[in-house]
PDB file with one MODEL, atoms N, CA, C and O in Angstrom:
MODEL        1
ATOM      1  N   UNK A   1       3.999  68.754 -26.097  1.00  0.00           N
ATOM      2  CA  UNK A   1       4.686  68.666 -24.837  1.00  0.00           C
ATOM      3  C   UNK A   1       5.864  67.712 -24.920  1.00  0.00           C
ATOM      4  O   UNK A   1       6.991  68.075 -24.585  1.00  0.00           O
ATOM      5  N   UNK A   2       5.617  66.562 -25.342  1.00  0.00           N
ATOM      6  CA  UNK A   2       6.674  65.704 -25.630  1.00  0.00           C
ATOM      7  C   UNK A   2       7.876  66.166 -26.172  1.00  0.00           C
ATOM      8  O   UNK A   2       8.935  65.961 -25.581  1.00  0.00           O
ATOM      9  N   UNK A   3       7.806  67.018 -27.677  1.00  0.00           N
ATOM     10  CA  UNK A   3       8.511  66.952 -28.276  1.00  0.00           C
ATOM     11  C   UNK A   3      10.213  67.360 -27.131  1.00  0.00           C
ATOM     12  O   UNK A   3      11.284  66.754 -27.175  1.00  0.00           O
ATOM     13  N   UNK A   4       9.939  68.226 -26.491  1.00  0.00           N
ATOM     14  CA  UNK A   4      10.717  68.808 -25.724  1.00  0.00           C
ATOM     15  C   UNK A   4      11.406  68.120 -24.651  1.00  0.00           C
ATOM     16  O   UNK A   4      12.452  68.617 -24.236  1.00  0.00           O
ATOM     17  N   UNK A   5      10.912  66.911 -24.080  1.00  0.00           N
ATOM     18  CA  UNK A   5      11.139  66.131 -23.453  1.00  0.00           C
ATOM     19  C   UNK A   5      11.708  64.663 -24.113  1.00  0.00           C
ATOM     20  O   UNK A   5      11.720  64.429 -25.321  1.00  0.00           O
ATOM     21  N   UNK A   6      12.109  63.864 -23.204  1.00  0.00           N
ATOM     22  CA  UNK A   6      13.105  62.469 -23.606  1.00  0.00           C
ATOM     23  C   UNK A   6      11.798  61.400 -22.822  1.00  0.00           C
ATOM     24  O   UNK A   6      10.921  61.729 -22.024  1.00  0.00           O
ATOM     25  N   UNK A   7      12.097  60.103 -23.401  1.00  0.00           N
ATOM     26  CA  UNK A   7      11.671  59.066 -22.959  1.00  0.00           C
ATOM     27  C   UNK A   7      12.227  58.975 -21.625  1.00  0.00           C
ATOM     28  O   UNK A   7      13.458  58.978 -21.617  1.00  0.00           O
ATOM     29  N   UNK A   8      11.621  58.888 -20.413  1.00  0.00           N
ATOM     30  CA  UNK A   8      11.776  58.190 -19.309  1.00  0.00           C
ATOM     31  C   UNK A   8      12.897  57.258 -19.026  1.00  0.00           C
ATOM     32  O   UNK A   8      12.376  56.148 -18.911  1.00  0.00           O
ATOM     33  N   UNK A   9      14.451  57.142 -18.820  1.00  0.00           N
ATOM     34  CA  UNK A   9      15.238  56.243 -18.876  1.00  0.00           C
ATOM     35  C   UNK A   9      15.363  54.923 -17.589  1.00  0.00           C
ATOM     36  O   UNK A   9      16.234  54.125 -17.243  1.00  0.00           O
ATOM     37  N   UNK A  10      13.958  55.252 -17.165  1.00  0.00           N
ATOM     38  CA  UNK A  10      13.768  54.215 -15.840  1.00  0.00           C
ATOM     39  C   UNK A  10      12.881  53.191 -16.146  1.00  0.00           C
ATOM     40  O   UNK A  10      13.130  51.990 -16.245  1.00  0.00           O
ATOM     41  N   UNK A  11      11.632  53.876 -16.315  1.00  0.00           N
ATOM     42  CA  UNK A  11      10.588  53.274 -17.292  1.00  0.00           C
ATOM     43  C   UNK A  11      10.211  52.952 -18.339  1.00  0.00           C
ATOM     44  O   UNK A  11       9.166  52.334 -18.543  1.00  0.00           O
ATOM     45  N   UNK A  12      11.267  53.444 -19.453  1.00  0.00           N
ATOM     46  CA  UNK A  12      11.437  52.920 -21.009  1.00  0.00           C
ATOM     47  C   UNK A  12       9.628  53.802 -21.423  1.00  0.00           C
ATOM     48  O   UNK A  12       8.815  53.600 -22.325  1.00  0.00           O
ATOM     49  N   UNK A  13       9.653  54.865 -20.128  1.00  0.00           N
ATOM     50  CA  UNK A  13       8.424  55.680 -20.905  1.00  0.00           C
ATOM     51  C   UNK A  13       6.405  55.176 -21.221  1.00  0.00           C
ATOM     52  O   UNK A  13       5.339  55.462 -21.768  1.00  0.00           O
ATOM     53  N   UNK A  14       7.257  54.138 -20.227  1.00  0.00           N
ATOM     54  CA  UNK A  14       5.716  53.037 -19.588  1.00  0.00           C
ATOM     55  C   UNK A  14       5.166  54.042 -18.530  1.00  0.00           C
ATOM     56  O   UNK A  14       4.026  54.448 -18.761  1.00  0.00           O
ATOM     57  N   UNK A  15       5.730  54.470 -17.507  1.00  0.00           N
ATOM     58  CA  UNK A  15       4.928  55.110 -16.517  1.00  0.00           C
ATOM     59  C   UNK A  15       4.836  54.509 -15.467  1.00  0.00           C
ATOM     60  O   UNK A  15       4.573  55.128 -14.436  1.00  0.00           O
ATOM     61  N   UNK A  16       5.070  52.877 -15.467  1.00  0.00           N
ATOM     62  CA  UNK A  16       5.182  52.175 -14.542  1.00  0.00           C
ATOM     63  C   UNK A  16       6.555  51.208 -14.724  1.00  0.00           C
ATOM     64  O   UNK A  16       7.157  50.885 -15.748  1.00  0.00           O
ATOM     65  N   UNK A  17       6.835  50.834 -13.101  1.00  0.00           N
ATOM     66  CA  UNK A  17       8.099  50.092 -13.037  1.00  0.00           C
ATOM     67  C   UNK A  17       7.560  48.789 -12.010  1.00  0.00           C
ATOM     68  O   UNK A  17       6.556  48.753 -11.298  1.00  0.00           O
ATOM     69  N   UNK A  18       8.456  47.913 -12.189  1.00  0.00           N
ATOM     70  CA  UNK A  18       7.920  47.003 -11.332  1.00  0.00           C
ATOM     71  C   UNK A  18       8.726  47.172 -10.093  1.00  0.00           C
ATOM     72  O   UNK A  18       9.545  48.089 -10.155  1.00  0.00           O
ATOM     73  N   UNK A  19       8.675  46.387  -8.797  1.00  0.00           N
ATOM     74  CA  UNK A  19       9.090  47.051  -7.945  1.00  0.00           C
ATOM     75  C   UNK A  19       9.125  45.262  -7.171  1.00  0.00           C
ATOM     76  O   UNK A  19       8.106  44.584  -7.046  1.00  0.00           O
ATOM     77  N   UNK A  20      10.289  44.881  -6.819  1.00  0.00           N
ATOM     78  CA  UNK A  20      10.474  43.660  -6.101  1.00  0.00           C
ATOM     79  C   UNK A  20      10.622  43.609  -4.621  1.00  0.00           C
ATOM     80  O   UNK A  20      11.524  44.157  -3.987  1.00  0.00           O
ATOM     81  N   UNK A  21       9.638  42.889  -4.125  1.00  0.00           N
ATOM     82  CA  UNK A  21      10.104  42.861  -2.326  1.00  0.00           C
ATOM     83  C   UNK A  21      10.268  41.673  -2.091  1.00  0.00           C
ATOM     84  O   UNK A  21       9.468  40.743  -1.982  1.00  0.00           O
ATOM     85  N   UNK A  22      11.766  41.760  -1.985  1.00  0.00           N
ATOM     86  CA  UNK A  22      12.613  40.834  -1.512  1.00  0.00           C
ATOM     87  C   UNK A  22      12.275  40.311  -0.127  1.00  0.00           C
ATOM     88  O   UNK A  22      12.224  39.085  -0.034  1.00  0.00           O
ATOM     89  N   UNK A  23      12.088  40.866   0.719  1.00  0.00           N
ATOM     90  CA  UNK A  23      11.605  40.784   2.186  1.00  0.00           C
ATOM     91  C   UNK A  23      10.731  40.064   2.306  1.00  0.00           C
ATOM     92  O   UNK A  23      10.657  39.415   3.350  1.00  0.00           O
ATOM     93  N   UNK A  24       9.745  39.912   1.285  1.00  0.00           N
ATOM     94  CA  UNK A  24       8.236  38.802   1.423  1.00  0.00           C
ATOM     95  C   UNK A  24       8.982  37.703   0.659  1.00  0.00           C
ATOM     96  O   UNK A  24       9.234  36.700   1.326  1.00  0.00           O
ATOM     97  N   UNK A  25       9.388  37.712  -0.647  1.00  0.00           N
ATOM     98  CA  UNK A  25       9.472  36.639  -1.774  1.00  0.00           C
ATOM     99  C   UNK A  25      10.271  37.043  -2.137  1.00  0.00           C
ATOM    100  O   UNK A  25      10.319  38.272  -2.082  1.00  0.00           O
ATOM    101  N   UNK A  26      11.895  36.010  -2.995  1.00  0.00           N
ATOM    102  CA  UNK A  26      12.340  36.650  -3.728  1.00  0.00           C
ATOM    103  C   UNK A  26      11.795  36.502  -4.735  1.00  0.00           C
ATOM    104  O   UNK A  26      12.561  36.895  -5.615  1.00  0.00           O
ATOM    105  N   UNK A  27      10.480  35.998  -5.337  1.00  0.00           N
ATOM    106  CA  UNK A  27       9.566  36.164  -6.297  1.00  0.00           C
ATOM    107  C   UNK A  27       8.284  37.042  -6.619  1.00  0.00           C
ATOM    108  O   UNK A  27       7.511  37.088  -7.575  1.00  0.00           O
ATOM    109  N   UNK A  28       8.426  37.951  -5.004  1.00  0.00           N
ATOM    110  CA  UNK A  28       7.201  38.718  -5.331  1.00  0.00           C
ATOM    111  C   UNK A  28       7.392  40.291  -6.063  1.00  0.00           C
ATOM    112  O   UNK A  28       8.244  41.147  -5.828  1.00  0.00           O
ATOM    113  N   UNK A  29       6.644  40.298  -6.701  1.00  0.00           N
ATOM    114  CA  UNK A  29       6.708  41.386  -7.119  1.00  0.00           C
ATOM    115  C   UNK A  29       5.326  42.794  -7.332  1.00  0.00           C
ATOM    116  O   UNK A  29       4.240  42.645  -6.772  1.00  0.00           O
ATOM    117  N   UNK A  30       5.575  43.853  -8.052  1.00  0.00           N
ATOM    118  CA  UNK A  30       4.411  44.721  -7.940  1.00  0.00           C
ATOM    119  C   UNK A  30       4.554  45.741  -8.920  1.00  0.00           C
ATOM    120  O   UNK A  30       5.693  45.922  -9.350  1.00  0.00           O
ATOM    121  N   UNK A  31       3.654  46.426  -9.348  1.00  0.00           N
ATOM    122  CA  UNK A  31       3.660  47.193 -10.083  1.00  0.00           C
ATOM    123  C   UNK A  31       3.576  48.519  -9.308  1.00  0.00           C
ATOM    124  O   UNK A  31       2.837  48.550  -8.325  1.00  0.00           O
ATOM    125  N   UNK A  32       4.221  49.545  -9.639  1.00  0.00           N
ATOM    126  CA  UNK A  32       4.489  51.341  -9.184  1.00  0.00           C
ATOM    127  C   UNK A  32       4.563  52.073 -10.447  1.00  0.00           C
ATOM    128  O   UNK A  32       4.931  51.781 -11.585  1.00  0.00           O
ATOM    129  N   UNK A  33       4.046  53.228  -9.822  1.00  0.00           N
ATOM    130  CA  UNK A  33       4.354  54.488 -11.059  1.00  0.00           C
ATOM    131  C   UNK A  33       5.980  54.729 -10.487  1.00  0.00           C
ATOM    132  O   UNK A  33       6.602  54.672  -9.426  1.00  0.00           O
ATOM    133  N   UNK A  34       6.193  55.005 -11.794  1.00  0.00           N
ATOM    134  CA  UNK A  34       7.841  55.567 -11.924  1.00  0.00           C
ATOM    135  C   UNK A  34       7.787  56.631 -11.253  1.00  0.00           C
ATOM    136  O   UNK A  34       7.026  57.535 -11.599  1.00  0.00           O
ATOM    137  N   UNK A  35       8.611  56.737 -10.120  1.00  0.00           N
ATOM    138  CA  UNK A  35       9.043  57.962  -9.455  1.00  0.00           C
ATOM    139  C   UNK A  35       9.675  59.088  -9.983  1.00  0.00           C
ATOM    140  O   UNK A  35       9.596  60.241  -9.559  1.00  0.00           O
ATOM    141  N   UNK A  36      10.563  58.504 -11.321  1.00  0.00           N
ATOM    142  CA  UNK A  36      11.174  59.433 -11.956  1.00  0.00           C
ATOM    143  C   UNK A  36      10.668  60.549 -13.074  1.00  0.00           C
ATOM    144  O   UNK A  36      11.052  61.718 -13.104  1.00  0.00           O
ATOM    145  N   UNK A  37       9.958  60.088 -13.758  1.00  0.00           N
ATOM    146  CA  UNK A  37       8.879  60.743 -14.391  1.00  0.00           C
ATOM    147  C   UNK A  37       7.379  60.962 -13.709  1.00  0.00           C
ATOM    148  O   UNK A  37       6.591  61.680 -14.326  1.00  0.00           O
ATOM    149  N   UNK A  38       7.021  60.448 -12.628  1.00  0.00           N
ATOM    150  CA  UNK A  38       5.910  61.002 -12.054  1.00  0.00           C
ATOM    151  C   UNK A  38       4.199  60.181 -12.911  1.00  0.00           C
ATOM    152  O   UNK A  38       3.036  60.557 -13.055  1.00  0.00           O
ATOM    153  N   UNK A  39       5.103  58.792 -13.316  1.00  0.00           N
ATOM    154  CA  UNK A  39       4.150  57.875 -14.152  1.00  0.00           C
ATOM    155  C   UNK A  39       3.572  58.686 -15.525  1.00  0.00           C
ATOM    156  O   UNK A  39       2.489  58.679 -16.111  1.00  0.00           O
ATOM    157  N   UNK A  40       4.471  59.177 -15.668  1.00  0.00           N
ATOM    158  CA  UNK A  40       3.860  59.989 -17.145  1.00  0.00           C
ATOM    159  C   UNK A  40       4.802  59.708 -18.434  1.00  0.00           C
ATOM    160  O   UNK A  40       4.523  60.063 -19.580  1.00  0.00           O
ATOM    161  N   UNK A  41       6.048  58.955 -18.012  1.00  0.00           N
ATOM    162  CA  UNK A  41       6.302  58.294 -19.446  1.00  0.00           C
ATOM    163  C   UNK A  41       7.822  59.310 -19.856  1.00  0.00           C
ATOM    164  O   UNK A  41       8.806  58.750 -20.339  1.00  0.00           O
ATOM    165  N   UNK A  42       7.812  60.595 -19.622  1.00  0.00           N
ATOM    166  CA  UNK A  42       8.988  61.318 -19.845  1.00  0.00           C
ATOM    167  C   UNK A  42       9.374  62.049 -19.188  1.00  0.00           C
ATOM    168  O   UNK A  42       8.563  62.448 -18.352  1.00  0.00           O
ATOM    169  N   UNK A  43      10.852  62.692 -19.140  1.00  0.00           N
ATOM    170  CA  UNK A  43      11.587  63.240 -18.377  1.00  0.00           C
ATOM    171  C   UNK A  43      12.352  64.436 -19.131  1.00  0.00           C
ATOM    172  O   UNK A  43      12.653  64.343 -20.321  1.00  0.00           O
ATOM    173  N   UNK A  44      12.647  65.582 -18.341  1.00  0.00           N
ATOM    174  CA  UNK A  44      12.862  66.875 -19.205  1.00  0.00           C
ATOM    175  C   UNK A  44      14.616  66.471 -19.607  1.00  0.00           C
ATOM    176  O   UNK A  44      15.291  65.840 -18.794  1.00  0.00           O
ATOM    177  N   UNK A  45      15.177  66.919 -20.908  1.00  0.00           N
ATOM    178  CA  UNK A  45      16.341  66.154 -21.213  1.00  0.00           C
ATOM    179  C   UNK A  45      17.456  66.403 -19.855  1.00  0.00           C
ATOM    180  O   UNK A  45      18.421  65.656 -19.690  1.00  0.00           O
ATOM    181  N   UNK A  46      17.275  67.091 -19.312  1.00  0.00           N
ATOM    182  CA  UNK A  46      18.642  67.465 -18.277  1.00  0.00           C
ATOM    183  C   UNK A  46      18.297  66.174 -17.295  1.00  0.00           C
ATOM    184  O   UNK A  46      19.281  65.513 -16.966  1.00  0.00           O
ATOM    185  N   UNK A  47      17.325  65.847 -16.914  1.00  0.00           N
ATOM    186  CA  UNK A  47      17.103  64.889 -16.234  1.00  0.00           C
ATOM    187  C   UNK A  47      17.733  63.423 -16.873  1.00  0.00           C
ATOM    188  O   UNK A  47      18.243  62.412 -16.391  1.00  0.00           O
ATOM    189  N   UNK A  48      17.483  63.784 -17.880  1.00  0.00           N
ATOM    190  CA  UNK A  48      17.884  62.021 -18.664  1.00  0.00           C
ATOM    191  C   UNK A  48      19.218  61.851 -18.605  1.00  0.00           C
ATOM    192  O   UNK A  48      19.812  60.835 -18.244  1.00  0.00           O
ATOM    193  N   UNK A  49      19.825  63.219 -19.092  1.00  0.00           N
ATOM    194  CA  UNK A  49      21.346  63.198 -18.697  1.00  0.00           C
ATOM    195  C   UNK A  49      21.744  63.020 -17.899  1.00  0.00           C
ATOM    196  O   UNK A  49      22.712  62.266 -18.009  1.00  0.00           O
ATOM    197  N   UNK A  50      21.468  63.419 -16.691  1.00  0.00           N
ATOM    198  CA  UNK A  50      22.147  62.839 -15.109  1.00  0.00           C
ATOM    199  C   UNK A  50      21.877  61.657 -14.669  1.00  0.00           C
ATOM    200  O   UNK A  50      22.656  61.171 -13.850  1.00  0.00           O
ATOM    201  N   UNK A  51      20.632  60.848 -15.128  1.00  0.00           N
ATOM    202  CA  UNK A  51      20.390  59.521 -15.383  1.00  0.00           C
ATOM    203  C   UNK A  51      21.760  58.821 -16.223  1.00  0.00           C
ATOM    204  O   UNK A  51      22.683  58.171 -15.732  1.00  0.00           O
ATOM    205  N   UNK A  52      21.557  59.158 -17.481  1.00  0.00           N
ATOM    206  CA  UNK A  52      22.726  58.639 -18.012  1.00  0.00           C
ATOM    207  C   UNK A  52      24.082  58.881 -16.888  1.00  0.00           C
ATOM    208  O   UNK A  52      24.638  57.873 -16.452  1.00  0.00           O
ATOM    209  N   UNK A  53      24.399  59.782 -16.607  1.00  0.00           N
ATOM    210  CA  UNK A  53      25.672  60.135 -16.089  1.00  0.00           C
ATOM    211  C   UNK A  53      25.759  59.144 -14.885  1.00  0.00           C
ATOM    212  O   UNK A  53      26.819  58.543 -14.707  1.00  0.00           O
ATOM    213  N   UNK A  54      24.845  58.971 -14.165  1.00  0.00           N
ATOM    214  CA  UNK A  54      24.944  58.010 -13.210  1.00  0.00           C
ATOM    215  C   UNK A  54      25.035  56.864 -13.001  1.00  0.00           C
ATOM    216  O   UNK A  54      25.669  56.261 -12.134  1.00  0.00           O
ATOM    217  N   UNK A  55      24.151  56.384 -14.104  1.00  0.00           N
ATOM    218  CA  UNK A  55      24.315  54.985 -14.492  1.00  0.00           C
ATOM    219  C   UNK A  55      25.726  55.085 -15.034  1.00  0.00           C
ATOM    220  O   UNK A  55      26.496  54.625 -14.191  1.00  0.00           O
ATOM    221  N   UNK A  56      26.197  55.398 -15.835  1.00  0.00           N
ATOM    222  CA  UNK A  56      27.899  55.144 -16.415  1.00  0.00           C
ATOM    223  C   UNK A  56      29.013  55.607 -15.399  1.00  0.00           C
ATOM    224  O   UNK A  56      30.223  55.496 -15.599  1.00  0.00           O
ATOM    225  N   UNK A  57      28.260  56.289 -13.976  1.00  0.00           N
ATOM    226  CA  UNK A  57      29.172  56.574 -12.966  1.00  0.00           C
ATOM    227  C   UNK A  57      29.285  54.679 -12.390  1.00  0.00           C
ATOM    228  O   UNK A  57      30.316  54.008 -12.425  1.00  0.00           O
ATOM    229  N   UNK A  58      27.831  54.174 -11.878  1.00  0.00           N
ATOM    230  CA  UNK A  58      27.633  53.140 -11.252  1.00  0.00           C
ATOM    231  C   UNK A  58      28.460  51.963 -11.884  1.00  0.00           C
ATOM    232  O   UNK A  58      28.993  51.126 -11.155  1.00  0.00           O
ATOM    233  N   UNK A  59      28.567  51.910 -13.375  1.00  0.00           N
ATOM    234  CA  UNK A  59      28.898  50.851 -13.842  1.00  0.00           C
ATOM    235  C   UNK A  59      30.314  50.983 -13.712  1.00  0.00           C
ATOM    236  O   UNK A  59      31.009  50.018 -13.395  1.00  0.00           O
ATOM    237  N   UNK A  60      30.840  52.248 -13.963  1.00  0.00           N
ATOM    238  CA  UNK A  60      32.505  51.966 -13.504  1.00  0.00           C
ATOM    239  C   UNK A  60      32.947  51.955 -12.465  1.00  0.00           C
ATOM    240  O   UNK A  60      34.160  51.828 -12.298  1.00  0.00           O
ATOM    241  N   UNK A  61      31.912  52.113 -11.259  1.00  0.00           N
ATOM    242  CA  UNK A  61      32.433  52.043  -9.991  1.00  0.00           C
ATOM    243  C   UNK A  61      32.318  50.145  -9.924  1.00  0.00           C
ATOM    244  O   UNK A  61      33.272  49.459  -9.555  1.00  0.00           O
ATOM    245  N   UNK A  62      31.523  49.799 -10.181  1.00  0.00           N
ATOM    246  CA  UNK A  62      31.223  48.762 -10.224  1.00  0.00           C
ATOM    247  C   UNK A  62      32.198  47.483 -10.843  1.00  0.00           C
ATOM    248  O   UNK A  62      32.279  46.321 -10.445  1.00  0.00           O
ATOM    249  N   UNK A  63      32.836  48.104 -11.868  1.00  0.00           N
ATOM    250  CA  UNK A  63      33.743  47.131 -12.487  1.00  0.00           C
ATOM    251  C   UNK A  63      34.999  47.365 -11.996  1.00  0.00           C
ATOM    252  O   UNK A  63      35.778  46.414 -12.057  1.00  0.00           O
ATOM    253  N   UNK A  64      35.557  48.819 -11.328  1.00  0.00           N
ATOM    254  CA  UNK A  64      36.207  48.555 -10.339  1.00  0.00           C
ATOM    255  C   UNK A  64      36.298  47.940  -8.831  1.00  0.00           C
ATOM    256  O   UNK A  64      37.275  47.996  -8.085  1.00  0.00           O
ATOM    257  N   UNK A  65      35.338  47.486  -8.634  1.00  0.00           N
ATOM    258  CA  UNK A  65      34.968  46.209  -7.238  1.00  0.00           C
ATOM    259  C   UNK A  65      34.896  47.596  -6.332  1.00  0.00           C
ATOM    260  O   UNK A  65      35.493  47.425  -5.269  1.00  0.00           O
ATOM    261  N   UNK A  66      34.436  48.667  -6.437  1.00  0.00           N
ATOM    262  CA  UNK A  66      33.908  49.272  -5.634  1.00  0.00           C
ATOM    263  C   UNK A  66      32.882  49.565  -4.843  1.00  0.00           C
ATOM    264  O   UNK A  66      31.953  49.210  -5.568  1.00  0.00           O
ATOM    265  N   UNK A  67      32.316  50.026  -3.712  1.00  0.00           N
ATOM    266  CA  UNK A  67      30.730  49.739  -3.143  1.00  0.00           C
ATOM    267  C   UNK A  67      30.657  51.177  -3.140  1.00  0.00           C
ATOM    268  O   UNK A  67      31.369  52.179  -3.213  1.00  0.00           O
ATOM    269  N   UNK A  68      29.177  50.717  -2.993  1.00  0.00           N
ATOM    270  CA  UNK A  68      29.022  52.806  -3.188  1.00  0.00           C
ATOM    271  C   UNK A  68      29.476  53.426  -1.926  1.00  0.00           C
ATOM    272  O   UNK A  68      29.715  54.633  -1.933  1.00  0.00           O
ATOM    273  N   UNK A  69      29.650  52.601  -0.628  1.00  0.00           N
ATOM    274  CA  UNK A  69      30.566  53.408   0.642  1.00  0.00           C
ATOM    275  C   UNK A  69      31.453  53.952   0.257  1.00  0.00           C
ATOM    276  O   UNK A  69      31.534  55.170   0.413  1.00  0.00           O
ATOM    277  N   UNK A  70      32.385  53.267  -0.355  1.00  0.00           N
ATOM    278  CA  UNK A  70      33.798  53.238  -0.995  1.00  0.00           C
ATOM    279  C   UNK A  70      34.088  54.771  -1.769  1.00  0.00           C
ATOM    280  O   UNK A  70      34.864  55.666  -1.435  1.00  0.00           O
ATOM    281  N   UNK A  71      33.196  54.691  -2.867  1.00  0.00           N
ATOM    282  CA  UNK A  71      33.565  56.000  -3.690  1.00  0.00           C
ATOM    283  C   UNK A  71      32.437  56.962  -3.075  1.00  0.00           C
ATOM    284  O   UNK A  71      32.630  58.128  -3.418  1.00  0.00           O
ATOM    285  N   UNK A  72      31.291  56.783  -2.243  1.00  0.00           N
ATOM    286  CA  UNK A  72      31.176  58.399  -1.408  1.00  0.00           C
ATOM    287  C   UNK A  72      32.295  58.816  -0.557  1.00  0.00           C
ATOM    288  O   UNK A  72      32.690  59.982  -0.546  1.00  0.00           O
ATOM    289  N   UNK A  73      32.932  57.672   0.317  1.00  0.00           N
ATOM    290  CA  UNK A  73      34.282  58.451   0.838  1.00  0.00           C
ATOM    291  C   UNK A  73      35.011  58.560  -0.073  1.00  0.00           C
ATOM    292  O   UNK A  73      35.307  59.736   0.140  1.00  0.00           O
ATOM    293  N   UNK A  74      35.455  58.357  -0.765  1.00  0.00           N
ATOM    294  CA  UNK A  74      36.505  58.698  -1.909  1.00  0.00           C
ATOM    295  C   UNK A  74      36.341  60.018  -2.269  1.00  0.00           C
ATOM    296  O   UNK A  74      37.315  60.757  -2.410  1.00  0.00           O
ATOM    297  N   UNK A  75      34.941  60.474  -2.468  1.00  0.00           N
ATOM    298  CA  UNK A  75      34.400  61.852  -3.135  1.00  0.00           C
ATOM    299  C   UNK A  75      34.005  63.061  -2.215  1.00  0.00           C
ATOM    300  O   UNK A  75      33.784  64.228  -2.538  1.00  0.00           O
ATOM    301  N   UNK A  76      33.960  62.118  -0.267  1.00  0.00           N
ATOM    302  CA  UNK A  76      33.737  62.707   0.190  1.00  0.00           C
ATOM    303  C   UNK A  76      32.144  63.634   0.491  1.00  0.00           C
ATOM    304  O   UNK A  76      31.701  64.671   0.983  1.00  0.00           O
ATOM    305  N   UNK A  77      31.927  62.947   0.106  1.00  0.00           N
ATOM    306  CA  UNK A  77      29.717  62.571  -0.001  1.00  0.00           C
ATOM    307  C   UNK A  77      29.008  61.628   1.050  1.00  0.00           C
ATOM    308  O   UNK A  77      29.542  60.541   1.274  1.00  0.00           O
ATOM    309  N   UNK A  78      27.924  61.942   1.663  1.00  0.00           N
ATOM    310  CA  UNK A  78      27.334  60.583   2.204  1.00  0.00           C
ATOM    311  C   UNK A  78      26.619  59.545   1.099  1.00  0.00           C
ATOM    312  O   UNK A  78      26.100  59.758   0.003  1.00  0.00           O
ATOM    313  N   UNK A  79      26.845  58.213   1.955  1.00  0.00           N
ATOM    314  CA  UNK A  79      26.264  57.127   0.615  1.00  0.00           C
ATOM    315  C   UNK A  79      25.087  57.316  -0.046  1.00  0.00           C
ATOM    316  O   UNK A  79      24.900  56.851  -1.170  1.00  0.00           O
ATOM    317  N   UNK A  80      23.807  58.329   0.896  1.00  0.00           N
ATOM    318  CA  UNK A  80      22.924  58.592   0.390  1.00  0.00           C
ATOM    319  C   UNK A  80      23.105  59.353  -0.904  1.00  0.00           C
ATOM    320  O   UNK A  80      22.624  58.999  -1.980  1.00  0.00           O
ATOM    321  N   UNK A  81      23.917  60.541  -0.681  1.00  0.00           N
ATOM    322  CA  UNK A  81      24.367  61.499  -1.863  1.00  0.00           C
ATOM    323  C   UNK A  81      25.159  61.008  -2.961  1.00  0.00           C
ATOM    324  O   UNK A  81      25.482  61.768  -3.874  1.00  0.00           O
ATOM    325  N   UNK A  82      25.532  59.666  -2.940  1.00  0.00           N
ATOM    326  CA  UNK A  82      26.282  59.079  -4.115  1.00  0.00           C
ATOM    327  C   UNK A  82      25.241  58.097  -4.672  1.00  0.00           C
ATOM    328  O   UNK A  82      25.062  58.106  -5.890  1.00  0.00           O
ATOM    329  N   UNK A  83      24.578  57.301  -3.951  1.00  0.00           N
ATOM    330  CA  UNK A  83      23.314  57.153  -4.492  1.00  0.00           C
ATOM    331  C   UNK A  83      22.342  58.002  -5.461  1.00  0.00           C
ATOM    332  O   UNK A  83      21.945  57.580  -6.547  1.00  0.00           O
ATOM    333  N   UNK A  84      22.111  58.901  -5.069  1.00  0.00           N
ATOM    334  CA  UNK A  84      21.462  60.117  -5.242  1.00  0.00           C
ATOM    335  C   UNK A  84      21.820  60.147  -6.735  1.00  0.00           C
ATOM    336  O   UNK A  84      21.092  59.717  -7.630  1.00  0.00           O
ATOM    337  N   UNK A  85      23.029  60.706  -6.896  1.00  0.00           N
ATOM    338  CA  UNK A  85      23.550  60.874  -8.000  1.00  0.00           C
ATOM    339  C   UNK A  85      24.137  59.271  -9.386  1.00  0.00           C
ATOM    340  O   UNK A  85      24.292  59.313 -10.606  1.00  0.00           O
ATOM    341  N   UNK A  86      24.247  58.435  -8.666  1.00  0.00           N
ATOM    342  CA  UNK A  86      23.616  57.371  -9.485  1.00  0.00           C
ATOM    343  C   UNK A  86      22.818  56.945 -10.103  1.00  0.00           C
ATOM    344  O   UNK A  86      23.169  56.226 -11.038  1.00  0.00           O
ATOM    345  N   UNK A  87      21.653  57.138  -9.920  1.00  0.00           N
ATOM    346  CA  UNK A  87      20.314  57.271  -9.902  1.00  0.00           C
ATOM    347  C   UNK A  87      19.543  58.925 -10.510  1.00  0.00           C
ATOM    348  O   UNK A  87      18.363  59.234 -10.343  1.00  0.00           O
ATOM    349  N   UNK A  88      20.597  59.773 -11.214  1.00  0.00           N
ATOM    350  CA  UNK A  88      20.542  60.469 -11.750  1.00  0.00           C
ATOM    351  C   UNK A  88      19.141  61.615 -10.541  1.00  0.00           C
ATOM    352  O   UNK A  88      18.417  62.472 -11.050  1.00  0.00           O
ATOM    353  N   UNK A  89      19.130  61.377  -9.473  1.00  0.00           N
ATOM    354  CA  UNK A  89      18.392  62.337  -8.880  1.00  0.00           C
ATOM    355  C   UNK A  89      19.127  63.514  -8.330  1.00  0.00           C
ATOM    356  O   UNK A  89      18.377  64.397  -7.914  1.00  0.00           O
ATOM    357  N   UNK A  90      20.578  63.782  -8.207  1.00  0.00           N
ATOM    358  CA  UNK A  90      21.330  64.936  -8.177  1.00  0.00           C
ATOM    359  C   UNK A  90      21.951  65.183  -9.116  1.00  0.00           C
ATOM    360  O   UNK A  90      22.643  66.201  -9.148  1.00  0.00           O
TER     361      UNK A  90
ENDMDL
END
């Protein structure tokens, strides 16, 4: 099954992520199954790619002092949907 599939690029293929709530502690923290793989460690390659793609979207929006408001209007997207796609879930 694996072979066909990529390591998890959220979870480094642990299955779990930690998950910080700021709202209680900025020290508390918790353990979650990865949403992105479904706590199972891998992700089918098209998935990893839009992961990748998003993250290298985020980081150049980012080093241009942009907020993600900024370039969903720019693209003409809601912030949710530029999120979305940061985060390699579109």
């Amino acid at each position: 099954m694996t072979e066909d599939y990529h390591v998890c690029p959220h979870c480094q293929g642990v299955g779990i992520i930690e998950v910080v709530w700021q709202s209680v502690s900025p020290d508390a923290a918790d353990a979650a199954e990865c949403p992105m793989c479904d706590a199972c460690g891998y992700v089918p390659p098209a998935q990893a790619e839009r992961y990748d793609q998003g993250r290298k979207l985020r980081q150049d929006r980012v080093a241009a002092g942009k907020s993600l408001q900024e370039a969903a209007r720019e693209r003409g997207i809601t912030t949710k949907e530029m999120g979305d796609i940061e985060w390699g879930r579109a």
